[in-house]
N, C-alpha and C positions, 0 to 999 in steps of 0.2 A: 538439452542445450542445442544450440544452433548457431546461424549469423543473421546479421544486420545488412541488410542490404535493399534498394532499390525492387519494389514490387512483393515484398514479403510483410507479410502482418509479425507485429511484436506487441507482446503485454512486457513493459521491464518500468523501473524504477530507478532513479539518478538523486541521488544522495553526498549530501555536502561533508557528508564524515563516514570514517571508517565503523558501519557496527561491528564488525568482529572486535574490533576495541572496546565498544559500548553498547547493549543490544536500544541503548535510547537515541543514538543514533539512527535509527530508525524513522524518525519522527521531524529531523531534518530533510526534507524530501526539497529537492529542485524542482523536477519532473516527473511526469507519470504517463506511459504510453498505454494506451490499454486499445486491443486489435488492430495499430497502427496509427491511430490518432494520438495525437498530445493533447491531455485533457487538462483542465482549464482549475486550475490548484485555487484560486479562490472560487470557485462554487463549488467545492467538497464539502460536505458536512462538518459544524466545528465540531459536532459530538459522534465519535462512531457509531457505526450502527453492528450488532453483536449476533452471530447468529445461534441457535438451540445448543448448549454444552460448550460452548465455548466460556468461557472465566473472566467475569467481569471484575471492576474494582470494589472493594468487600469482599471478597472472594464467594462471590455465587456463581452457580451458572447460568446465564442467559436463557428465559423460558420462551416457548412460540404456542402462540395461539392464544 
């Protein structure tokens, strides 16, 4: 953890609802800073991108290569 302040890079996330209430909360996203830029929420991919062993929908894991 850290702070926010003037001349410091941040990766965070800004969120329209509580997930600790709902972890689909999640998926309501405001913002997204990533190294201190605010990145630009419609050119995000509409579909994730998944990487090796991580648990897709079907319950597989995501293969690389």
């Amino acid at each position: 953890m850290g702070t926010i302040e003037p001349g410091k890079r941040a990766d965070f996330v800004v969120l329209d609802a509580d997930p600790l209430a709902d972890p689909a909360h999640y998926r309501q996203l405001t913002s997204v800073v990533k190294d201190g830029v605010a990145i630009d929420l419609a050119r995000l991919p509409e579909h994730p991108v998944y990487t090796a062993g991580t648990p897709v929908p079907g319950g597989r894991a995501a293969a690389v290569g």
